[in-house]
N, C-alpha and C positions, 0 to 999 in steps of 0.2 A: 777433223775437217780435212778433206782431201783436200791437194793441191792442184792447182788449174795448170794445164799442158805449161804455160809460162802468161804473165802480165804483161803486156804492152800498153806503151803510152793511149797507142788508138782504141783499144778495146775497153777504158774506161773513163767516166764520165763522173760530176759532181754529182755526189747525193749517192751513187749505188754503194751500197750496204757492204762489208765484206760478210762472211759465214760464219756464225757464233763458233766457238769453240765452247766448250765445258770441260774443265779439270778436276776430278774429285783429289782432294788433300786432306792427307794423311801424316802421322806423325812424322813417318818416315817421310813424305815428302818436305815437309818443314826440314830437318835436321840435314837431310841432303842437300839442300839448296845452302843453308848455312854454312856447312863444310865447304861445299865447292867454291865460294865467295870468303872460305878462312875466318868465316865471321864467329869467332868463337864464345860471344857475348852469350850468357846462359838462359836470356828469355829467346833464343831460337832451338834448343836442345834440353831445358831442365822445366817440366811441369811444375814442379814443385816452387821454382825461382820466379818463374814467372807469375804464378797466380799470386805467392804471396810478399813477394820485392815490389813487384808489378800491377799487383793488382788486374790483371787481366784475366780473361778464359781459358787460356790456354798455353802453349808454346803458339811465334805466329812468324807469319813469313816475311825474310828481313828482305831488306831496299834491294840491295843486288838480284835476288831472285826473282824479285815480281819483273825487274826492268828486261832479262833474260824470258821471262814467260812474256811479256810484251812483245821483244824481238821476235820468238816464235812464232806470235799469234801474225805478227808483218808476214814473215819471210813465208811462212806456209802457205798463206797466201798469195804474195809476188812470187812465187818458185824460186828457183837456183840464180836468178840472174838479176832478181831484188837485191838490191845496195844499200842498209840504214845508213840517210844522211846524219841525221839527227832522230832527236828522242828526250822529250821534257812529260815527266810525269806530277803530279799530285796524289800524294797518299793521305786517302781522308780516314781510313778504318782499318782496322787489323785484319788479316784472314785467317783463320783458326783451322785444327786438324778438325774431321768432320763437314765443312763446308766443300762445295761445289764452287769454284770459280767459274764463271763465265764471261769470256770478252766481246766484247762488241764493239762495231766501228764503220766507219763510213768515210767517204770521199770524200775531203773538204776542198778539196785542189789539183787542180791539173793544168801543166807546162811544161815550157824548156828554156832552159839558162842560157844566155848569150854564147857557150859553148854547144850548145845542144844537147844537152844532156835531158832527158825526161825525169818531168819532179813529182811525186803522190804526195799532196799532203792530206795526212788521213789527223780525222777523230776518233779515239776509243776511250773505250771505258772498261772496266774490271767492276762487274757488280757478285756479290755474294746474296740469294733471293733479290730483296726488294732494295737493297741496300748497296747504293755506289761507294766501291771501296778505294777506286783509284779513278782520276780522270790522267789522259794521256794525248800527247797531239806528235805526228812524229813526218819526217819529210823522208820521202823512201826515192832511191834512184831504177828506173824502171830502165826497159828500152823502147828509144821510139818505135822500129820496129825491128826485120826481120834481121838484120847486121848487125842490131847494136849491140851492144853489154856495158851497163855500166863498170863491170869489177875490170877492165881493159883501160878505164879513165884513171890518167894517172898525174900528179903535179897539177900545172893550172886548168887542166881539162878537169879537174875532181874538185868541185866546189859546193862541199856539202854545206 
């Protein structure tokens, strides 16, 4: 997904769509993400453990990583001057090596806080095919317009 010159409060509207992304995942991308998050638990790095401690398909991609590929799929979107206020997921399904992650999302929300800060609250989702593997809802700090920055908001001006 390229990223747009930068996000402004005024340039968007409820309902517009952000631009899917798609992730193909791989072993290594599992194991990687596990590492970086020290998640040393063996159903993120041992085939073997997982399918049969686990019972599952595969090695699959733990909590930390998906929430980090969600902040992605935000900020590449909002550019350099997107702010995650927050960020509340639901993991319904595992994501296995071999699968394609794709995100998706939309506009749920648009303001500014008694500071004036500008708010996105967006909808997304993490589906694998047909199959929704994470729902996600996240409040992002944008700029009103051409002066602002949220990463400049600091103490009671920063009210995520």
């Amino acid at each position: 997904m390229a990223a747009p010159a930068r996000i402004t409060l005024d340039r968007v509207k409820v309902g517009d769509a952000l631009p899917e992304l798609a992730v193909d995942v791989d072993p290594t991308t599992v194991v990687l993400g596990a590492l970086a998050s020290r998640d040393w638990r063996p159903m993120h790095h041992d085939k073997d453990f997982a399918q049969e401690r686990n019972g599952t398909a595969h090695i699959f991609i733990n909590t930390p990583h998906n929430a980090a590929y969600f902040e992605r799929y935000i900020t590449d979107w909002t550019g350099p001057t997107g702010r995650l206020g927050r960020i509340q997921f639901r993991m319904k399904d595992s994501v296995f090596p071999g699968d394609t992650m794709v995100f998706h999302g939309a506009v749920a929300g648009v303001g500014t806080d008694e500071r004036g800060c500008g708010w996105i609250e967006l909808a997304l989702k993490l589906t694998v095919g047909d199959k929704t593997t994470t729902e996600c809802t996240a409040r992002v700090a944008v700029p009103t317009g051409k002066g602002d920055n949220p990463w400049k908001r600091k103490g009671d001006d920063w009210q995520p």
